[in-house]
C-alpha positions in Angstrom: 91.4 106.3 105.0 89.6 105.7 108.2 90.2 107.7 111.8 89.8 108.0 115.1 90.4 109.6 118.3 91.3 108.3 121.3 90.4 110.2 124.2 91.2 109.5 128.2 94.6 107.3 128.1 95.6 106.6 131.2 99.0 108.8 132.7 101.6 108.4 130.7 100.9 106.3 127.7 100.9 109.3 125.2 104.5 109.7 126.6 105.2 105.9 126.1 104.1 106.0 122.7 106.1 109.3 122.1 109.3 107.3 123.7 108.6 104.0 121.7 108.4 106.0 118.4 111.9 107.6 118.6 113.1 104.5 119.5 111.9 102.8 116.1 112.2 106.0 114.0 108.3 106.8 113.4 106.3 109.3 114.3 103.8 108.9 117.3 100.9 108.2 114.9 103.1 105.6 113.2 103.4 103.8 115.9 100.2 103.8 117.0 99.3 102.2 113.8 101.8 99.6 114.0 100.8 98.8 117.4 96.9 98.1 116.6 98.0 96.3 113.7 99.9 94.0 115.4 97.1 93.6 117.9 94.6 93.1 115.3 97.1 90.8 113.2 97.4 88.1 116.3 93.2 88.0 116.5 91.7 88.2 113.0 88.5 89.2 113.0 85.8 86.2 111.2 83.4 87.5 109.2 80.5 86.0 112.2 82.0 88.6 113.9 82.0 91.2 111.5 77.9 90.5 110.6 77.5 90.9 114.3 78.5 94.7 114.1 77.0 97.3 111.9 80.1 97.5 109.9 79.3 94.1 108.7 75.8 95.4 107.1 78.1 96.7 104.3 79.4 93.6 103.2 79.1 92.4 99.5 78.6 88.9 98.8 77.9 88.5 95.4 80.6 89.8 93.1 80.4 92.3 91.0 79.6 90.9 87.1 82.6 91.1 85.0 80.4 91.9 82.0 81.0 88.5 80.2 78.9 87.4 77.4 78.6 83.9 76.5 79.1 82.7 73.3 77.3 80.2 71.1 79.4 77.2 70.0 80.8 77.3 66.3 79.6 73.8 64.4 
């Protein structure tokens, strides 16, 4: 699992976010997750834009083998 830190909200979003959790039952972390999730969920990222970030360089395009041999044909 990935994780960050968010540093310098603005006044009074951490107690926000406290207030909106109770409200659906989850903790404050919860919620946070929910709500960049939700974000995320209405802008999908394409993959230009992920090979346009460093996070793209790890990107796999040719699938792994499956370790298939072939077979000659029976005559």
């Amino acid at each position: 699992m990935e994780q960050i830190l968010i540093r310098n909200l603005p006044a009074g979003t951490k107690a926000s976010l406290k207030l909106r959790a109770e409200q659906h039952r989850r903790s404050v972390e919860a919620e946070a997750r929910e709500i960049l999730a939700d974000a995320l969920a209405r802008e999908p990222v394409t993959l230009v834009d992920l090979l346009g970030t460093d996070e793209g360089a790890d990107i796999e395009f040719e699938p792994p083998r499956l370790g298939l041999t072939a077979r000659t044909a029976d005559l």
